[in-house]
MIVO-361286 format. One record per residue (C-alpha): residue in three letters; x, y, z. Coordinates in steps of 0.1 Angstrom, whole numbers, padded with zeros to 4 digits, always signed. Layout:
N
ALAXYZ...
END
This chain:
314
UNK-0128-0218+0186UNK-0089-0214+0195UNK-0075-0185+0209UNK-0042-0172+0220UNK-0049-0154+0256UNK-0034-0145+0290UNK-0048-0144+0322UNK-0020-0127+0340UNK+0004-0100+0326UNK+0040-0112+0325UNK+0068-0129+0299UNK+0055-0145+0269UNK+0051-0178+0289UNK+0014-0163+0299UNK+0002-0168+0265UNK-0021-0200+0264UNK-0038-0218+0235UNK-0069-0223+0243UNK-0107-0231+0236UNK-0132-0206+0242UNK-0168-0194+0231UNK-0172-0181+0194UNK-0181-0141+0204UNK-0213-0122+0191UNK-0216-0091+0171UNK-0233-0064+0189UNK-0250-0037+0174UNK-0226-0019+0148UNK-0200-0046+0152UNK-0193-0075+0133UNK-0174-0108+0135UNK-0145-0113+0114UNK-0133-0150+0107UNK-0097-0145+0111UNK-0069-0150+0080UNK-0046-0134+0103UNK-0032-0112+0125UNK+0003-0099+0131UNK+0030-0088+0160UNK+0032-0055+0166UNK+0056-0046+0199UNK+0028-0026+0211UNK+0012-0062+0221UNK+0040-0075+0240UNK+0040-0042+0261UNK+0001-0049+0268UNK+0011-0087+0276UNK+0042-0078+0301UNK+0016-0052+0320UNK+0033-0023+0312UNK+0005-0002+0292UNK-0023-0003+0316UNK-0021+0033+0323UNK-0032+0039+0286UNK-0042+0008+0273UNK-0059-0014+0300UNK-0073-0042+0294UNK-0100-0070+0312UNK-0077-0103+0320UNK-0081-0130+0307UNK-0068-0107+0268UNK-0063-0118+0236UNK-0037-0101+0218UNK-0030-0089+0183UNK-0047-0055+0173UNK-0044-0061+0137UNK-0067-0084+0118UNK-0072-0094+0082UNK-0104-0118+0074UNK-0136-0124+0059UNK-0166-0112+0073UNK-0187-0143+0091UNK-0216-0122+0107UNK-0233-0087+0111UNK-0244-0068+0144UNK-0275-0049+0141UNK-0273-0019+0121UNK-0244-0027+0095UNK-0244-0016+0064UNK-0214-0008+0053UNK-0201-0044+0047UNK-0220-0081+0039UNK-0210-0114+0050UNK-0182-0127+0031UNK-0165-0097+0029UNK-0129-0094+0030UNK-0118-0062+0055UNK-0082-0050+0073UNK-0083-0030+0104UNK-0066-0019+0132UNK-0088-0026+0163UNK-0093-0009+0194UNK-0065-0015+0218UNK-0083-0023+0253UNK-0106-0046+0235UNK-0095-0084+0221UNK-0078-0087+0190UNK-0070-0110+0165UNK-0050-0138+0179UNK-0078-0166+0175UNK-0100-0180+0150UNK-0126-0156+0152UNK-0125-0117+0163UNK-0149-0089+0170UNK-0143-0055+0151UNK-0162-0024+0157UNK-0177-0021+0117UNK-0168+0015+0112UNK-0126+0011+0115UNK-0124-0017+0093UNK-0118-0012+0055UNK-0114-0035+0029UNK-0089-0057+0019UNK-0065-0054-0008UNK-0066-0077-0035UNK-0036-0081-0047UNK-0017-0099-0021UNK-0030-0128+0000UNK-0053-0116+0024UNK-0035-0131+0052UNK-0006-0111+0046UNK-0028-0078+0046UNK-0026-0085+0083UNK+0009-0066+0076UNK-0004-0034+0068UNK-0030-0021+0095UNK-0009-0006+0121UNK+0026+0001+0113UNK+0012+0012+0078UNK-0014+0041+0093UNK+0019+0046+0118UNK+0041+0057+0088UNK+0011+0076+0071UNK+0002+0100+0102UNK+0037+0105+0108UNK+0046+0116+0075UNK+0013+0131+0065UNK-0007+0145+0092UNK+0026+0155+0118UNK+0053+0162+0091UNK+0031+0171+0060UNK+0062+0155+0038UNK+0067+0175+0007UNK+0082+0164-0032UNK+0118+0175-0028UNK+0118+0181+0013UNK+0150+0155+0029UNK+0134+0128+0050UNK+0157+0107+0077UNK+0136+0079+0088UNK+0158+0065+0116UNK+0151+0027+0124UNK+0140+0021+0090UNK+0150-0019+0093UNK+0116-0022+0110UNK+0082-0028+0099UNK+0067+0007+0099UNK+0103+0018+0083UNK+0094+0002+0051UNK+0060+0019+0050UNK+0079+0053+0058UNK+0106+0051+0030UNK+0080+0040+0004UNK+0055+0068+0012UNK+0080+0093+0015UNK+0098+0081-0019UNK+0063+0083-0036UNK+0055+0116-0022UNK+0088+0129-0040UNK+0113+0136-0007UNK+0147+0123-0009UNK+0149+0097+0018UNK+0179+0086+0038UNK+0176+0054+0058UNK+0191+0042+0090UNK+0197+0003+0095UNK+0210-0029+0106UNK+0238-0049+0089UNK+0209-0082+0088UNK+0182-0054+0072UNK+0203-0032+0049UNK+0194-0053+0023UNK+0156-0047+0031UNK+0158-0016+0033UNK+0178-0006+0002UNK+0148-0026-0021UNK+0121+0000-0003UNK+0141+0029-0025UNK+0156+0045+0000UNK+0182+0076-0019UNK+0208+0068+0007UNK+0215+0037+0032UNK+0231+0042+0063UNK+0246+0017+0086UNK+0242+0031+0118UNK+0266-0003+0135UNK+0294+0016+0116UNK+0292+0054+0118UNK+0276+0072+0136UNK+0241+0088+0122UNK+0251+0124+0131UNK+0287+0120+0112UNK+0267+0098+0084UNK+0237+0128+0074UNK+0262+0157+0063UNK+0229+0180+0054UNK+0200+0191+0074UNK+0171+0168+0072UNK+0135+0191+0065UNK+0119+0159+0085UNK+0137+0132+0111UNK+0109+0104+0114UNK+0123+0084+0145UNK+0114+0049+0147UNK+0145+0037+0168UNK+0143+0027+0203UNK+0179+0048+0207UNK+0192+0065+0237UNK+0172+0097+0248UNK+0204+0118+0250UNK+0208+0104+0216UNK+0172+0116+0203UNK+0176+0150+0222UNK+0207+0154+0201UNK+0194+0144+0168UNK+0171+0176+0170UNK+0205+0191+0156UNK+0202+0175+0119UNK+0169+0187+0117UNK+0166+0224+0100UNK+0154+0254+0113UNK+0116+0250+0109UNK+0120+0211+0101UNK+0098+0187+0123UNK+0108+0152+0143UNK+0083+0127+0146UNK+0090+0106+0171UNK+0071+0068+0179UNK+0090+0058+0208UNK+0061+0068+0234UNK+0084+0063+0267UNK+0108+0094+0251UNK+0095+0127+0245UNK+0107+0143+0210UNK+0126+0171+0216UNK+0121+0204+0197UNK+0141+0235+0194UNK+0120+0266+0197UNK+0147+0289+0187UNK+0151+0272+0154UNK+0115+0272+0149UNK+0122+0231+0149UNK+0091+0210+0163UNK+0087+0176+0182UNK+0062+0155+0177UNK+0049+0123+0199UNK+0029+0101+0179UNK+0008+0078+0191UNK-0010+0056+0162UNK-0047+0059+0160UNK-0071+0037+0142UNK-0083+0055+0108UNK-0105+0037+0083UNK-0102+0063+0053UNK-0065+0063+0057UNK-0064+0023+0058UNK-0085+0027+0025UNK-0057+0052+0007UNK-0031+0027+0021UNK-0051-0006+0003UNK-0056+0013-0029UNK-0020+0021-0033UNK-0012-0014-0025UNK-0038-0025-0052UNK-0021-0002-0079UNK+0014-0019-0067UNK+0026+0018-0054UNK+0033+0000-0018UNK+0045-0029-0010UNK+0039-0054+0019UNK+0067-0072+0029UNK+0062-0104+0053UNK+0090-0112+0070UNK+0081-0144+0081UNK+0048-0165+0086UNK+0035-0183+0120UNK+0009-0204+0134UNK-0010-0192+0156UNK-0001-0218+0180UNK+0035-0203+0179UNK+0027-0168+0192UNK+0045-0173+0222UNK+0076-0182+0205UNK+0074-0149+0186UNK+0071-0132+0215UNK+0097-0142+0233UNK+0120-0137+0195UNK+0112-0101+0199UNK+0119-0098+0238UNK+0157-0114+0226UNK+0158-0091+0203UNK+0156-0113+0168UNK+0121-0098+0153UNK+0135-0084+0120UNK+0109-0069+0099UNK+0072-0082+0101UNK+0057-0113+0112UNK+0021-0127+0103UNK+0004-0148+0126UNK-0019-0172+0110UNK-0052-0182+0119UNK-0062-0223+0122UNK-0081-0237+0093UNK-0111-0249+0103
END
């Protein structure tokens, strides 16, 4: 089968197509022919070496942690699921992903697929989806008429964010990009801001019950956000190289969030996709054979929104 792999950790020149064995199911895993798989920044960290401390992984790696497919074969002990099944999931982080024709998935993370959207692009929703649903949910505990600021809402787990929080009845305000204000205004954000012309601090004239920051900003900048935040409010922050800060005086908490794999979450996520209360938004679709390109898009700085890698038809 083809494969997208690296067998040293560096720039996105270390990624090579290339041939290798079709894996095996073990017990309580299964194979997943791939539809797709998608970028997520977290893989180019893993590619350039610089996660090893948390996420390490065997060289030579194949990247891309989420996968969309169709079930090709069981591992002893699977029940859950039957060949020719169509699942999403966010797999474990030191093992192989996605990028290639044919992935192994532990059987209890996956859930299945929506089907109201190609399955291919349900390789959108894994990771940044659970992402915006632990941070909002399970750290923040949003609330129908609380103020949510999601910061970096141009991005693909902002889009998540502003719909979930919308849904759960908060007033969102958004921060964005001239090239993704567009974007982020059709996710129903209550207020837009563009952060290239004000500033966010002079832009969010009330306190904020939540401050959900996606944004790779400054860390002064983040340490002095804590300010729009109200007393007993909560910042979520997904920038793991910055702490969040938090004001104990102000009874204001900071929270690091780390995304975790979470089946029964995945499944809330797919049924609200199914009933067309979320949407997935693809922002583009590649070959698989393209990866690299991609990855060296997003070390330039030109990944807006979120990209789909397709599998080879076979």
């Amino acid at each position: 089968m083809k494969a997208m792999r690296f067998h040293e950790f560096g720039d996105s020149s270390v990624l090579r197509y290339e041939d290798v064995e079709r894996p095996l199911p073990a017990a309580g895993e299964v194979l997943v022919r791939v539809a797709a798989t998608s970028f997520n920044g977290v893989d180019a960290s893993i590619r350039a070496g610089g996660m090893q401390g948390p996420i390490p992984v065997a060289l030579p790696h194949t990247p891309g942690i989420d996968v969309a497919g169709t079930i090709a074969a069981l591992g002893d002990g699977v029940t859950r699921f039957a060949v020719g099944d169509a699942v999403v999931g966010f797999l474990p982080m030191t093992g192989d992903g996605a990028a290639a024709e044919y992935a192994i998935a532990p059987a209890d993370i996956l859930a299945s697929a929506p089907v109201a959207v190609p399955l291919a692009d349900a390789a959108a929703l894994p990771t940044v989806g659970l992402t915006a649903w632990q941070a909002l949910f399970e750290h923040a505990q949003v609330a129908a008429g609380q103020r949510v600021l999601v910061n970096g809402a141009g991005g693909a787990v902002g889009a998540y964010a502003v719909q979930l929080a919308k849904r759960a009845g908060a007033y969102v305000l958004a921060t964005a990009s001239p090239r993704s204000l567009a974007r982020v205004k059709a996710t129903g954000a209550d207020e837009v801001i563009d952060h290239t012309q004000r500033g966010v601090r002079a832009a969010v004239t009330e306190p904020v019950d939540v401050l959900l920051n996606l944004a790779p900003v400054d860390p002064e900048e983040l340490a002095d956000s804590i300010a729009l935040v109200r007393s007993g409010g909560v910042l979520v922050n997904t920038t793991v190289w910055m702490q969040a800060p938090s004001d104990a005086e102000r009874g204001v908490r900071g929270v690091d969030l780390f995304v975790r794999s979470d089946p029964e979450q995945l499944a809330r996520l797919v049924a609200l996709v199914d009933r067309g209360e979320l949407r997935i938004d693809v922002a583009e679709r590649v070959p698989l054979a393209d990866l690299p390109a991609v990855h060296a898009q997003a070390a330039a700085g030109g990944v807006s929104g979120k990209v789909v890698i397709l599998a080879p038809v076979s």
